[in-house]
Legacy VTK file of the C-alpha trace (Angstrom):
# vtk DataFile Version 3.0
C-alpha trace
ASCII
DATASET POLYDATA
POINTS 192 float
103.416 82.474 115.650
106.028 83.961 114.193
107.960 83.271 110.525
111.724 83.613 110.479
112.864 83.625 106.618
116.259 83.611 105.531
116.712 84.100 102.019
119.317 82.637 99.711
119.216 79.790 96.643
119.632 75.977 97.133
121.854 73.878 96.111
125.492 73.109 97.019
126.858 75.987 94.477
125.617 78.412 96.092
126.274 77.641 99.692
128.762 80.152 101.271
128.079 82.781 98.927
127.366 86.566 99.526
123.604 86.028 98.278
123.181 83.089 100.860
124.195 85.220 104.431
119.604 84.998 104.501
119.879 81.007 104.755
123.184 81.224 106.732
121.497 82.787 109.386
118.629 80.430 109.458
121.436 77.425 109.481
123.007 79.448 113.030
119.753 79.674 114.322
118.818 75.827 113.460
122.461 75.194 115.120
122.270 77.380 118.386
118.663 75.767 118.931
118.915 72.380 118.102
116.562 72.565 115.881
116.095 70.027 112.666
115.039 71.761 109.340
113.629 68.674 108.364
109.867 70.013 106.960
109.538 70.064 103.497
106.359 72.230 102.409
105.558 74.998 100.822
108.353 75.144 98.424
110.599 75.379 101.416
112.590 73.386 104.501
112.299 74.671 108.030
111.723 73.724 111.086
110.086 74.902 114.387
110.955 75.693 118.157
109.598 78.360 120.633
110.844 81.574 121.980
108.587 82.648 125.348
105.789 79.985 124.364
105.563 81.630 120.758
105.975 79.168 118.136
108.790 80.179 115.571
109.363 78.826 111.813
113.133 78.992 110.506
112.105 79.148 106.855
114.499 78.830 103.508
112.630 79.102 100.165
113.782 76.639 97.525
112.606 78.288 95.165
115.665 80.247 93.860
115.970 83.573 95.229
113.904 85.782 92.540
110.581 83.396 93.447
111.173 84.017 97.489
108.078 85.441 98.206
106.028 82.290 96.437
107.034 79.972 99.196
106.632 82.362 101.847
102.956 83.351 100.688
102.032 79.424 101.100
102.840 79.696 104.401
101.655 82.987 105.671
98.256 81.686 104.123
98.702 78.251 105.693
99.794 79.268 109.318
97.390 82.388 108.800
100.416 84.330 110.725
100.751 87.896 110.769
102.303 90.437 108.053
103.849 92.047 111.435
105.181 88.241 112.684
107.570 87.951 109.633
110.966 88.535 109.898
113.100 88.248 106.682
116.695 88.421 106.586
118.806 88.836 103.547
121.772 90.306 101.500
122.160 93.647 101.150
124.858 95.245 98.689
123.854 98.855 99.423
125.551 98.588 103.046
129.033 98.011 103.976
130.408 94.438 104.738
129.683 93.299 108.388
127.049 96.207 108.652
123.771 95.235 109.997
120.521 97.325 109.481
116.834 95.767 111.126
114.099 97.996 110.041
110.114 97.587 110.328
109.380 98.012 106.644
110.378 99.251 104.076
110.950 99.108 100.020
112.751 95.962 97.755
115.813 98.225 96.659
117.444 96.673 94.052
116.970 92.889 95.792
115.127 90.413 93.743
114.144 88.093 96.342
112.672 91.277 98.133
110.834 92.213 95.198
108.923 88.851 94.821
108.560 88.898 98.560
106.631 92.388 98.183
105.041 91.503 95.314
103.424 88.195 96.890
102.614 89.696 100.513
101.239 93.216 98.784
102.647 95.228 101.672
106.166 95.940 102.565
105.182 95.951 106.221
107.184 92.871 107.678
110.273 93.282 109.659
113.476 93.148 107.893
117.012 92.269 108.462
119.432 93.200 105.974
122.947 91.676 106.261
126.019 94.199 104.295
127.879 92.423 101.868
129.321 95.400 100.261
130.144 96.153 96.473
132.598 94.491 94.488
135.921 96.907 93.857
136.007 95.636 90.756
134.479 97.631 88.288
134.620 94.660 85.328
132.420 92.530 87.791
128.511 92.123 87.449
125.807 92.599 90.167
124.321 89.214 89.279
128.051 87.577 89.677
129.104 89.502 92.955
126.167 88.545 95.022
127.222 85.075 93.697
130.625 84.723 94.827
131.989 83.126 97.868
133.890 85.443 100.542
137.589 85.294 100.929
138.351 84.414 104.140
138.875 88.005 105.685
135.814 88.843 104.373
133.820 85.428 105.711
135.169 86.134 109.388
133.419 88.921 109.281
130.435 88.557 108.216
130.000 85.240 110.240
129.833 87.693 113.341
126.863 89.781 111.361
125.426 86.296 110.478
125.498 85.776 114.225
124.156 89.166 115.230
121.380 88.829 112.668
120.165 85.468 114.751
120.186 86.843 117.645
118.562 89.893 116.590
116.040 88.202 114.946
114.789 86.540 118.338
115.685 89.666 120.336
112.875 90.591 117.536
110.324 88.122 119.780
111.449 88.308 122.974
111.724 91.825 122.921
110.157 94.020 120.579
111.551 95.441 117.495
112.749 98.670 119.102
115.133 96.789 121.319
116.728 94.908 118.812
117.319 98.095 116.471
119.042 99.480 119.307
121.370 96.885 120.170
122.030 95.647 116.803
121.917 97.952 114.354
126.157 98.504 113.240
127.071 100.890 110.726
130.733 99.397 109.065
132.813 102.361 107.183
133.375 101.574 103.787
137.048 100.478 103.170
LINES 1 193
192 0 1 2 3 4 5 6 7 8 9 10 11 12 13 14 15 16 17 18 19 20 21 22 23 24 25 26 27 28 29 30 31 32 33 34 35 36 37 38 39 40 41 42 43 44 45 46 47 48 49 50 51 52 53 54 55 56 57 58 59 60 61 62 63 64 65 66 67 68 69 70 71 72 73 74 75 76 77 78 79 80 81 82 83 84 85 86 87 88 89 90 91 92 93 94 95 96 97 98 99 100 101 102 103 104 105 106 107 108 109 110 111 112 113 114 115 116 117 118 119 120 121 122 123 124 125 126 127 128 129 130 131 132 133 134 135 136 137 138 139 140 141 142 143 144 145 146 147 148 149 150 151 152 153 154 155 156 157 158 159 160 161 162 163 164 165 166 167 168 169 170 171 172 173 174 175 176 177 178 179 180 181 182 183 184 185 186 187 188 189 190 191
């Protein structure tokens, strides 16, 4: 069994925001597979299909994005799947827009959502997906309030094909091994 987590914050305000690319993903994977994230447990919606015979969740906390890992825990516990069977994809300001980084472990950085996931799992041994949303160029603007803000549309084109890419990479994950999907996903964007 495998656990699919796309993280993000609920509720309509947030949708479409550079914080959210985590549940976008799970939304194109829900899409491309015709799958219903109807299941409400755990402090979370998602729903279930199969890649190769494995059963995989699509998983979005509800919890608000700095309480992530609480709603993951109650499943990981629940399901009793494997540290190495969770994949968690999520913002990442430290990489260029439309960059796209999968790595087997690794630390929180400065992400709160990965620090409560770390915190809650006590290893920082689960597969990872991390989605570039870039920096804001302006100087006057917040952390907290860029990860907030909704794309312009240049920028959403974009990173609807790394939203994309992180699906399929994510199941590329499954079907073929983590190596494989580091190698034909991983895309480095310049900086503009």
């Amino acid at each position: 069994m495998y656990l699919i987590v796309g993280l993000g914050n609920p509720g309509k305000e947030y949708a479409g925001t550079r914080h959210n690319v985590g549940f976008d993903t799970i939304d194109f994977l829900a899409h491309k597979n015709n799958v219903k994230l109807d299941k409400l447990k755990f402090n979370a919606v998602f729903g279930e299909y199969n890649i190769k015979g494995e059963k995989v969740i699509l998983f979005k906390p509800v919890t608000y994005m700095n309480l992530s890992g609480n709603a993951v825990i109650e499943a990981v516990r629940y399901y009793k799947i494997p540290i190495e069977n969770i994949i968690v994809v999520y913002d990442d300001i430290d990489i260029p827009l439309g960059s796209l980084r999968i790595r087997p472990h690794g630390s929180s950085g400065t992400h709160n959502g990965m620090k409560s996931m770390l915190y809650q799992l006590q290893t920082e041994n689960f597969k990872r997906i991390r989605i570039g949303i870039g920096k804001s160029k302006n100087s006057n603007i917040s952390l907290g309030d860029h990860v907030l803000q909704k794309f312009d549309n240049d920028e959403r084109m974009i990173v609807n094909d790394t939203i994309q890419s992180a699906g399929l990479a994510a199941e590329d994950i499954i079907s073929n091994g983590l190596e494989f999907a580091m190698n034909n996903y991983n895309k480095r964007v310049e900086e503009k």
